[in-house]
N, C-alpha and C positions, 0 to 999 in steps of 0.2 A: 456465516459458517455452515449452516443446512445447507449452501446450493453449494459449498465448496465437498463438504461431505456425499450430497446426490452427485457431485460432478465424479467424484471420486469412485464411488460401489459403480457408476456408470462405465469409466474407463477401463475398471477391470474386467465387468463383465463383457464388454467388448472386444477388449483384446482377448477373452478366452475364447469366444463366439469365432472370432477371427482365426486363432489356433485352432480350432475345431471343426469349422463350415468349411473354408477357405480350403485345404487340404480333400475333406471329403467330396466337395464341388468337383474338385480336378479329377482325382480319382473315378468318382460316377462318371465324369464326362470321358474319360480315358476306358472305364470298362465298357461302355456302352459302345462303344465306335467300333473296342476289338468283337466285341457281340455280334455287332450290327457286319462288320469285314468276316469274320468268322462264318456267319450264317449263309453269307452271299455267296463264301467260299464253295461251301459243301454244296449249295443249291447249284453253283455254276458246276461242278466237278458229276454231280447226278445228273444231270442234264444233257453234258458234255457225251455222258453215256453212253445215253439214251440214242440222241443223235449218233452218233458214233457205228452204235447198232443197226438206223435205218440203212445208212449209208453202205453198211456191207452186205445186203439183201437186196441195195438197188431200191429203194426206198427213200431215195429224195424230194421227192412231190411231197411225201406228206412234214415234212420239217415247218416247210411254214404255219400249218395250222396247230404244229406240238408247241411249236415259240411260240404263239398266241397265246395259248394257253396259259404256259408256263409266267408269260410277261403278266398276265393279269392276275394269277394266284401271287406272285412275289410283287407287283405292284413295278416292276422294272422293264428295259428296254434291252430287246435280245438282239445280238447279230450272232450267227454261225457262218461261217470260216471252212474251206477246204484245206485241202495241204497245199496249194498253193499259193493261197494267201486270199483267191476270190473270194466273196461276199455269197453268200448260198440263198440268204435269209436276212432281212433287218427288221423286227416289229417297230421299228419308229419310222422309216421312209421305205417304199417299194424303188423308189430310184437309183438308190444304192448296190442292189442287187448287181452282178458283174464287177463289182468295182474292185483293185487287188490294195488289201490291204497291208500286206507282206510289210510294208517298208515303216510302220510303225513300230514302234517299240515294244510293247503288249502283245502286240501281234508275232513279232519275231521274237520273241521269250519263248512264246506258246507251241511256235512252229520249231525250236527245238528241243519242245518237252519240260519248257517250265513256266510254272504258273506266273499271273504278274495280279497284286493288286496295288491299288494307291485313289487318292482323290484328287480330283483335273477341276478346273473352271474352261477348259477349249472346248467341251459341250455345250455347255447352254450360259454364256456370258450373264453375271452376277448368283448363279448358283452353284453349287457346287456337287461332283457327283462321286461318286463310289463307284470305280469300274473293277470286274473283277475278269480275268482274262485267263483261261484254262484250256490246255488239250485234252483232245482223247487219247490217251496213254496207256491202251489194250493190244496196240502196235505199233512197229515202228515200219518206217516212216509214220508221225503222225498222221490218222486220216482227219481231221478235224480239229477246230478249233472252237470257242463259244465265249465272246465276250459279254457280259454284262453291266447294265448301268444301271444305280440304283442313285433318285437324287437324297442329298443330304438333306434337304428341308423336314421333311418330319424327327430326325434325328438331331436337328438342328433345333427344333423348338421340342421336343422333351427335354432336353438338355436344358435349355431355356427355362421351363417350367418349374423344373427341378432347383435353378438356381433363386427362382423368384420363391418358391416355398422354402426354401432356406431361408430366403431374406423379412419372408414373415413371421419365421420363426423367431427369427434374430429380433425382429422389433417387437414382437411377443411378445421374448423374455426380456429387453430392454423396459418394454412397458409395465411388466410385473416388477424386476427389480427397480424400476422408479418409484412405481405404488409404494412398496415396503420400506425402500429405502428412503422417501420422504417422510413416510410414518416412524421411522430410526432418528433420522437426521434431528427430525422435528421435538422426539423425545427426550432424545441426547442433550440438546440445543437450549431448548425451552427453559431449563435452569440456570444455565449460561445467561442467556437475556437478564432470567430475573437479578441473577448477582451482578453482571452491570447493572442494570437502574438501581441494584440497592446501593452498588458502589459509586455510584453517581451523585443519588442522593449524599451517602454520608459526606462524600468532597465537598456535599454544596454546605453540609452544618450539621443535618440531622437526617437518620435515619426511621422513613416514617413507611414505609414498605420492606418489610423484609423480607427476603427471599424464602419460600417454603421448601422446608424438607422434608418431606415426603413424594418428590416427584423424582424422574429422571433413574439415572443409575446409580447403584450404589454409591460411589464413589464420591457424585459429585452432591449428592445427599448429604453425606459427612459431610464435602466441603459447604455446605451451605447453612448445615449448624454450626461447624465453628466460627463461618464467617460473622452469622447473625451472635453468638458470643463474644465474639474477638468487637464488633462493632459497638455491640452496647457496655460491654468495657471503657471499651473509649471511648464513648461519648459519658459517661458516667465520670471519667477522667476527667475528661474537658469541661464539663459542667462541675465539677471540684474547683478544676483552676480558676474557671472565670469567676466561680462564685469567691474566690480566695482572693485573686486580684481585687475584686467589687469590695468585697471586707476588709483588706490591706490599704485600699486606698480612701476609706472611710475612717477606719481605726489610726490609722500614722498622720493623717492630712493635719486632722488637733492638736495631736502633743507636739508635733514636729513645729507649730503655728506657735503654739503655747511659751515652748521652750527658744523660742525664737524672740518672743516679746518678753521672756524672763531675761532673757540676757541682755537684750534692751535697758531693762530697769535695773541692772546693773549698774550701767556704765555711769550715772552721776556718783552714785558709791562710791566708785572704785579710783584708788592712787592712778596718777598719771603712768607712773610705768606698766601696771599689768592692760592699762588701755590697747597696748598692740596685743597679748593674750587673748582679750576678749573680742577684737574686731575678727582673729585667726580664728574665734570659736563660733561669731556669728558666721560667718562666712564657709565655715564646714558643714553647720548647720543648713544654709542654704543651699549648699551642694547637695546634701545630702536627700533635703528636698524635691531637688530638680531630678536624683539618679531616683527617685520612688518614683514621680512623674514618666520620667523616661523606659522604667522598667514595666508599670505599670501598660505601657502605651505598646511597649511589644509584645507584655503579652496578649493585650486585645488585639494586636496586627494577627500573632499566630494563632489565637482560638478563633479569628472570626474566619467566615468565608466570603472574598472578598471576590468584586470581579472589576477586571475594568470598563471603562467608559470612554467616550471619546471628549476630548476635551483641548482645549484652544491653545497652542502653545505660547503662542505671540502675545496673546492677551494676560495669559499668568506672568509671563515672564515681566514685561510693563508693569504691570500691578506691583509684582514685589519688587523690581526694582525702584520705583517709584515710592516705595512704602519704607525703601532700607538707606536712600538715599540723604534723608535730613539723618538719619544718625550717624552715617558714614561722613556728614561732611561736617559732625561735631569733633571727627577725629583728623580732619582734612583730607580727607578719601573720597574718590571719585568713583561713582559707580556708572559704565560704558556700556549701553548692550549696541552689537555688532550684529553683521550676517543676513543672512537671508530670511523670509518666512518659514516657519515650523507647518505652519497648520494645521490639522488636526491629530492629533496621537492620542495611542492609549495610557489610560492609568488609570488607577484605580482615584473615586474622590478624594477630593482633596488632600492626595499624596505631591502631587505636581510642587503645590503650594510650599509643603513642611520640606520636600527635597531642599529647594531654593532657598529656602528660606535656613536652614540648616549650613549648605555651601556659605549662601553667603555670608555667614557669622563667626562661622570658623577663617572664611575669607579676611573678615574684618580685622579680627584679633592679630593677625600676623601681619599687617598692611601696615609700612610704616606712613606717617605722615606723607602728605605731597605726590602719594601713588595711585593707581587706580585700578579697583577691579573690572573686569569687563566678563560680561557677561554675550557668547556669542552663540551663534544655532548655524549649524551645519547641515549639510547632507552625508550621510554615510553610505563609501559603499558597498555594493554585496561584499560579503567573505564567507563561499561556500556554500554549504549547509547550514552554519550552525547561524550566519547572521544574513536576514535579506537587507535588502535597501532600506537603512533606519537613518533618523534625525539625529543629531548629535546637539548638546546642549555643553557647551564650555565653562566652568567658572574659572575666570583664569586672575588669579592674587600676583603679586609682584614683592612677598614676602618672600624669608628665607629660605621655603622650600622643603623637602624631606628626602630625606635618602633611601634609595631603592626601599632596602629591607624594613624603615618604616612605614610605605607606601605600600608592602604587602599585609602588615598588620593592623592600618591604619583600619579597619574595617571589624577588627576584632572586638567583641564587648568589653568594654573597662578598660581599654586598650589608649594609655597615653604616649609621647614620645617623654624621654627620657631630660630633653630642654623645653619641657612645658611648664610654663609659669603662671597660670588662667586657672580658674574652676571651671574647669570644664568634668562631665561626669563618663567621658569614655562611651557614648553610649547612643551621640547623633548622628556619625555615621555610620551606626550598624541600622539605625532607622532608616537611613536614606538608603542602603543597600536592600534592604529589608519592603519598602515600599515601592524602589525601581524592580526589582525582581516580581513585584506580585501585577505589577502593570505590562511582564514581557520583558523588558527592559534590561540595562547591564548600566552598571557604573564603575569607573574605574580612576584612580591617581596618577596623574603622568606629571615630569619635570619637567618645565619650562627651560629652555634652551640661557634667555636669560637670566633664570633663576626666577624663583619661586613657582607654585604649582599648578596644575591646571584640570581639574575634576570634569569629566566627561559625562554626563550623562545621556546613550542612546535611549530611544523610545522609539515604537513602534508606530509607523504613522499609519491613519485612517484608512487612505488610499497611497495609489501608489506614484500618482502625480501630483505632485505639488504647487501650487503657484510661488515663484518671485515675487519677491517685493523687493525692488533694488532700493527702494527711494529708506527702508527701516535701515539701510548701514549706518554704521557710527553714528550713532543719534545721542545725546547724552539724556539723561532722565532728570527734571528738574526739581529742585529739593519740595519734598511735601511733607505729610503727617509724619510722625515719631512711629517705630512701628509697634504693634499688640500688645502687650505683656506676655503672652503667649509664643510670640517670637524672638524672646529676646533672645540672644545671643548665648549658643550652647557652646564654646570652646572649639580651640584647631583640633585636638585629638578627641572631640564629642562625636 
């Protein structure tokens, strides 16, 4: 922002220097020439006189040593001219003398009485001269004539001079208003910076540099008390919540545990019929359980500050298929991973895991017998701006499926479908949106053409080339461990 600000006080002052110099330049160089033609004027017109006057006294001889003269006080090259057009006199060549010049232009202006000046380069080839060509005009027929040549070169570097002192001018005050305007920029700026790092910091957890207010200008002094208020507000907030969640999940974890083993001790008690009652109240209780768990878990997603990492895709993906496979094939379901190598993408730790692990549960639930989910990894590709070239991660069930406008909800907290028959707690796939998002990522519900669904998850990969692995297609995963406690199965609309 300083060098966008110095670039800034620079352009202006430039284009003013430009409106100012620029016009002045021409003009000086425009008065100076009518000056310099002016001066030549009168001196050829006195001169012309003078001669004029030897001439009618029979005073020829001495013309040549008056043009001597006169070429060396004005610095110029004389010829004098009869009325015929002969050459009387030339202070630049003696061989000229006799020669008629009648048939030039200048000449014949002169010889009927009018003046001529202008500038020629047919003198002296790459210079340029100033001729000025004038009668004597005390009679008529004219008795005389008297041209003059003056070269442009001294006229030609004043003019010069003048435009290069302009030009040091200009960087002068270029160079002044840089000084100041760095010293601006740098004032202005300087609390800018600080409130990015503090706004840095606070994104990353904590704000442990405040920005001070007492620098810069007014304005952004204020903004830099409210900012430093508005931040330890909210972190004073956030240290409430997590301390609330940290308490909520201490204090509920017991009774909820307690209340769960009373009703246990129940059941030898209790008449055969209120037995479905009570399996209906252990089982809310359980839910109820898992939706503290699940609540608990995002709000430590949204107080912490999380970043991602790189991390193996082909390797997670194996692992939890492999881990979800002996439960799935307690229900006779098959678990398929398809596709190409992922390699390396981002996420945050051990988000990859709980996505997966998540899909695949909610997968389970809807899978009738005899079916199978597959699990595939794509390449995705560009769209736009808003998505580069990302990996695509398939869970594809071969259940019933959902309809559009569940498939937009389906991401909502607490959010079940309406033919849901599971304890599920509404609340695993806002984790898994919740986790694909803080990894870069996007996840989405799409309808399988055959029927039932097919949950996408892009991710961000490492680089931007990937290796194949053609030999990982269609591989089936063969039955292993029972999976965690921790992963068990959260429900289709979890």
């Amino acid at each position: 922002m300083s060098r966008r600000l110095l670039l800034s006080y620079l352009s202006l002052i430039l284009l003013v220097l430009l409106a100012l110099e620029v016009p002045f330049g021409f003009v000086y160089a425009r008065s100076e020439l009518s000056r310099f033609s002016n001066t030549a004027e009168l001196g050829a017109v006195t001169f012309a006189a003078v001669c004029e006057e030897k001439l009618e006294h029979g005073l020829a001889a001495d013309l040549p040593e008056i043009a001597r003269g006169y070429a060396r006080r004005t610095g110029s090259s004389v010829i004098v001219i009869d009325r015929w057009g002969r050459v009387l006199t030339d202070t630049a060549t003696s061989s000229a003398v006799g020669r008629n010049l009648s048939s030039e232009p200048d000449v014949a202006m002169a010889l009927r009485g009018r003046p001529a000046t202008g500038i020629s380069e047919d003198v002296a080839p790459g210079d340029k001269v100033l001729f000025v060509t004038v009668p004597g005009t005390s009679s008529d027929p004219t008795p005389c004539v008297v041209r003059t040549l003056y070269s442009m070169a001294p006229l030609t570097e004043k003019v010069h001079a003048t435009w290069m002192a302009l030009a040091l001018v200009a960087v002068g005050v270029l160079a002044a208003v840089a000084l100041v305007g760095f010293v601006f920029a740098r004032w202005t700026t300087r609390p800018l910076r600080a409130l990015e790092q503090a706004t840095t910091q606070l994104a990353e957890g904590r704000l442990t540099d405040p920005p001070a207010a007492d620098r810069g200008p007014p304005e952004l002094r204020r903004l830099a008390a409210t900012f430093t208020r508005t931040a330890t507000r909210l972190q004073h907030l956030l240290q409430t919540q997590e301390a609330f969640a940290s308490e909520a999940s201490h204090q509920l974890k017991t009774p909820l545990t307690s209340l769960h083993l009373r009703l246990e001790n129940f059941e030898p008690h209790l008449a055969a019929c209120a037995q479905a009652s009570l399996n209906e109240a252990i089982g809310e209780v359980g839910r109820l359980s898992r939706m503290v768990q699940g609540l608990l878990a995002l709000a430590r997603l949204e107080n912490s500050a999380i970043t991602p990492e790189s991390v193996d895709l082909d390797a997670v993906v194996a692992d939890r298929a492999a881990m979800w496979t002996a439960f799935a094939a307690e229900q006779s379901v098959g678990i398929t991973v398809t596709g190409n190598s992922g390699g390396q993408v981002w996420a945050v730790s051990g988000a990859l895991e709980q996505i997966i692990d998540n899909l695949l549960s909610n997968a389970l639930h809807v899978s009738p017998p005899g079916t199978t989910i597959t699990l595939a990894i794509a390449a995705a590709p560009a769209e736009g701006d808003r998505w580069p070239a990302l990996v695509e991660l398939h869970v594809v069930d071969q259940g019933p499926g959902m309809s559009e406008t569940d498939r937009k909800r389906a991401f909502d907290r607490f959010w079940r479908g309406a033919d849901t028959h599971h304890d599920g707690t509404g609340l695993g796939l806002s984790m898994v949106q919740r986790l694909t998002d803080a990894g870069g990522g996007d996840v989405t519900l799409l309808a399988e053409p055959g029927g039932g669904l097919d949950a996408v998850v892009r991710l961000r990969p490492v680089t931007t080339a990937r290796t194949r692995n053609p030999s990982m297609s269609h591989r089936r995963i063969a039955p292993t461990a029972q999976p965690r406690h921790n992963r068990q199965p959260v429900g289709r609309r979890s």
